[in-house]
N, C-alpha and C positions, 0 to 999 in steps of 0.2 A: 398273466402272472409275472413275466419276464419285464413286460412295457413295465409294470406296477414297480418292481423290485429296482430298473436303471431309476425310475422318476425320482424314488425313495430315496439314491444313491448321489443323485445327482443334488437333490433338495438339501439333502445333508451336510454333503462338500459344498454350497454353494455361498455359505457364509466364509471360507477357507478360500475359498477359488480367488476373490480380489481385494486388494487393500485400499480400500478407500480413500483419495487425498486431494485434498482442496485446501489452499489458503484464505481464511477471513478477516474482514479486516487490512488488507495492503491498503488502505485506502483510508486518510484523512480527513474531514472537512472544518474548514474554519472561515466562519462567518464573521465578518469585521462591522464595525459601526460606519454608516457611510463616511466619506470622508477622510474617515481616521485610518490611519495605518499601527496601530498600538494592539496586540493582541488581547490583554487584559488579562488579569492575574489567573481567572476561569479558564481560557482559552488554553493561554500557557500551561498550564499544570495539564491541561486535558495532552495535549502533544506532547509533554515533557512522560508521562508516564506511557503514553503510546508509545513513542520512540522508543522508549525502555524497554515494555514489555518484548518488542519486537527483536532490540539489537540483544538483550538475554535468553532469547528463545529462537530462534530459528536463524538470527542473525540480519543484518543488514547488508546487502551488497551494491545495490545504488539508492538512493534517492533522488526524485523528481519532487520539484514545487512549481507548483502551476495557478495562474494568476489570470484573469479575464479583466480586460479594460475596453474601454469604449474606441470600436475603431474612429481611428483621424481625431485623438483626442490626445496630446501630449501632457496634458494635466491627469488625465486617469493611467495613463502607462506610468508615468512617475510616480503615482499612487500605486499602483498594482505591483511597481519592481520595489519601492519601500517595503510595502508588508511582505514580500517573498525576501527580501534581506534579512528585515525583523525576525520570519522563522527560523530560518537558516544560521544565524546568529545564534539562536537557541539552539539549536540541533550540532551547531560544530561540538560545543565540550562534551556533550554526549555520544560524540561520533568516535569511539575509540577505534574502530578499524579503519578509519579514515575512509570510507563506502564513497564516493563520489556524489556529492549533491548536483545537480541542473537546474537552474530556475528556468522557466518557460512563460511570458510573457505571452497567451494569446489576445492578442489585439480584434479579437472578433467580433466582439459584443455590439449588436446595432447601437445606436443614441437612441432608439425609442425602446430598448427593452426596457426590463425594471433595476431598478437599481440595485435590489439584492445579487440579483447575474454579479455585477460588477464586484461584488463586497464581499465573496466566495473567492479562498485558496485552499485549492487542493492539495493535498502531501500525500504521494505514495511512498513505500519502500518496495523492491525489488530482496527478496530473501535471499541470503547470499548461496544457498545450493543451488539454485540456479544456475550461479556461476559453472558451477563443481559438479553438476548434472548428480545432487545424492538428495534430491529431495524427494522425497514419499517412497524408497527405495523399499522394495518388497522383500520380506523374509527368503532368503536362499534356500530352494528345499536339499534335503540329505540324498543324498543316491546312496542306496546298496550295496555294500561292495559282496562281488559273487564269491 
Protein backbone atom coordinates (compact mmCIF):
# COMPACT_ATOMS: atom_id res chain seq x y z
CA UNK A 1 0.00 0.00 0.00
CA UNK A 2 2.85 2.22 1.02
CA UNK A 3 5.20 1.13 -2.42
CA UNK A 4 1.59 1.92 -4.30
CA UNK A 5 1.14 5.42 -2.57
CA UNK A 6 5.36 6.73 -3.12
CA UNK A 7 4.85 5.20 -6.93
CA UNK A 8 1.49 7.55 -7.20
CA UNK A 9 3.58 10.25 -5.54
CA UNK A 10 6.41 10.10 -7.46
CA UNK A 11 4.22 9.73 -10.95
CA UNK A 12 2.57 12.75 -10.15
CA UNK A 13 5.64 15.05 -9.38
CA UNK A 14 7.33 13.64 -12.30
CA UNK A 15 6.09 15.95 -14.89
CA UNK A 16 7.26 18.89 -12.19
CA UNK A 17 10.63 17.20 -11.38
CA UNK A 18 12.57 18.52 -14.92
CA UNK A 19 12.31 21.19 -17.49
CA UNK A 20 12.79 20.05 -20.68
CA UNK A 21 15.49 21.98 -23.04
CA UNK A 22 16.76 21.51 -26.26
CA UNK A 23 17.58 23.95 -29.10
CA UNK A 24 16.18 23.04 -32.88
CA UNK A 25 17.23 24.23 -35.49
CA UNK A 26 20.94 26.03 -34.61
CA UNK A 27 21.59 24.53 -37.72
CA UNK A 28 21.35 25.97 -41.48
CA UNK A 29 21.77 24.27 -44.76
CA UNK A 30 22.18 25.76 -48.09
CA UNK A 31 22.51 24.11 -51.09
CA UNK A 32 24.27 26.05 -54.07
CA UNK A 33 23.97 25.32 -57.84
CA UNK A 34 27.36 23.67 -58.83
CA UNK A 35 29.67 26.14 -59.82
CA UNK A 36 27.82 29.17 -58.79
CA UNK A 37 28.29 30.84 -55.70
CA UNK A 38 24.79 33.15 -55.99
CA UNK A 39 22.52 32.07 -53.27
CA UNK A 40 19.28 32.75 -54.97
CA UNK A 41 16.33 34.84 -54.23
CA UNK A 42 14.74 31.07 -52.39
CA UNK A 43 17.85 30.44 -50.60
CA UNK A 44 18.21 33.96 -49.37
CA UNK A 45 14.81 34.65 -47.83
CA UNK A 46 15.07 30.93 -46.31
CA UNK A 47 18.29 32.32 -44.12
CA UNK A 48 17.30 35.89 -44.04
CA UNK A 49 14.00 34.74 -42.05
CA UNK A 50 16.12 32.11 -40.13
CA UNK A 51 18.47 34.47 -38.82
CA UNK A 52 15.66 36.35 -37.82
CA UNK A 53 13.68 33.98 -36.15
CA UNK A 54 16.67 33.06 -34.15
CA UNK A 55 18.51 36.75 -33.44
CA UNK A 56 14.36 37.62 -32.04
CA UNK A 57 14.12 34.82 -29.99
CA UNK A 58 16.73 33.29 -28.09
CA UNK A 59 19.19 35.49 -29.52
CA UNK A 60 22.50 35.09 -31.53
CA UNK A 61 25.85 34.93 -29.87
CA UNK A 62 28.27 33.45 -32.45
CA UNK A 63 27.88 32.47 -35.92
CA UNK A 64 29.89 29.74 -37.88
CA UNK A 65 29.64 29.27 -41.76
CA UNK A 66 31.02 26.41 -42.96
CA UNK A 67 31.89 25.54 -46.52
CA UNK A 68 33.33 22.07 -47.98
CA UNK A 69 35.69 22.32 -51.13
CA UNK A 70 37.69 19.73 -52.83
CA UNK A 71 41.04 19.04 -51.22
CA UNK A 72 44.19 20.37 -53.34
CA UNK A 73 41.73 22.21 -55.48
CA UNK A 74 42.25 26.13 -55.31
CA UNK A 75 39.38 26.80 -57.85
CA UNK A 76 36.80 25.09 -55.31
CA UNK A 77 38.33 26.78 -52.02
CA UNK A 78 37.83 30.14 -53.87
CA UNK A 79 34.37 28.83 -54.70
CA UNK A 80 33.52 27.70 -51.15
CA UNK A 81 35.16 31.13 -49.46
CA UNK A 82 32.75 33.22 -52.12
CA UNK A 83 29.50 31.69 -51.11
CA UNK A 84 30.55 31.89 -47.32
CA UNK A 85 31.14 35.76 -47.96
CA UNK A 86 27.87 35.86 -50.02
CA UNK A 87 26.09 34.61 -46.70
CA UNK A 88 27.76 36.41 -44.41
CA UNK A 89 27.07 39.56 -46.47
CA UNK A 90 23.53 38.79 -45.83
CA UNK A 91 23.75 38.20 -42.32
CA UNK A 92 26.00 41.37 -41.28
CA UNK A 93 22.73 43.92 -41.48
CA UNK A 94 20.86 41.56 -39.75
CA UNK A 95 23.43 41.00 -37.17
CA UNK A 96 22.37 43.87 -34.65
CA UNK A 97 24.31 42.56 -31.62
CA UNK A 98 27.18 42.31 -33.67
CA UNK A 99 27.46 38.14 -32.62
CA UNK A 100 30.86 37.31 -34.17
CA UNK A 101 30.59 35.36 -37.57
CA UNK A 102 33.67 32.65 -38.47
CA UNK A 103 33.75 31.29 -41.90
CA UNK A 104 35.38 27.81 -41.89
CA UNK A 105 36.65 26.69 -45.27
CA UNK A 106 36.90 22.78 -44.76
CA UNK A 107 39.09 21.70 -47.63
CA UNK A 108 38.25 17.89 -47.08
CA UNK A 109 36.20 16.82 -49.58
CA UNK A 110 38.04 13.92 -51.73
CA UNK A 111 37.83 14.73 -55.86
CA UNK A 112 36.00 11.65 -56.17
CA UNK A 113 33.06 12.49 -54.03
CA UNK A 114 29.92 14.05 -55.45
CA UNK A 115 29.48 17.15 -56.14
CA UNK A 116 26.61 18.10 -54.15
CA UNK A 117 29.35 17.43 -50.77
CA UNK A 118 30.97 20.46 -52.32
CA UNK A 119 27.82 22.82 -53.14
CA UNK A 120 26.55 22.40 -49.28
CA UNK A 121 27.07 25.53 -46.60
CA UNK A 122 26.35 25.12 -43.47
CA UNK A 123 25.27 28.09 -41.02
CA UNK A 124 24.99 27.53 -37.45
CA UNK A 125 24.07 30.03 -34.61
CA UNK A 126 25.37 29.56 -31.21
CA UNK A 127 22.38 31.17 -28.86
CA UNK A 128 23.63 33.83 -27.01
CA UNK A 129 22.84 32.28 -23.24
CA UNK A 130 25.05 30.23 -23.74
CA UNK A 131 27.31 32.88 -23.37
CA UNK A 132 25.45 34.13 -19.98
CA UNK A 133 24.96 30.40 -18.90
CA UNK A 134 20.66 31.45 -18.48
CA UNK A 135 19.53 29.07 -21.18
CA UNK A 136 16.75 26.46 -20.27
CA UNK A 137 17.16 28.01 -16.54
CA UNK A 138 14.63 26.04 -14.28
CA UNK A 139 11.93 27.68 -12.17
CA UNK A 140 13.43 28.59 -8.54
CA UNK A 141 11.44 26.67 -6.13
CA UNK A 142 9.96 28.81 -2.76
CA UNK A 143 11.26 27.64 0.52
CA UNK A 144 9.06 28.07 3.59
CA UNK A 145 9.91 30.26 5.74
CA UNK A 146 9.39 28.70 9.38
Amino acid sequence: MIRGFVLFLCLIGLPFAAVPCSFAGLRHEIEFEPQSASLGTKNALELIDWFIEWRDGAGVGDVWISAYSIENNPRSSALSRERMRNIAKIIKPLNKNNAPVELDDDASVPACAPLFVSSRVIVVVQPACVKTNTCCIQPSKKQDSP
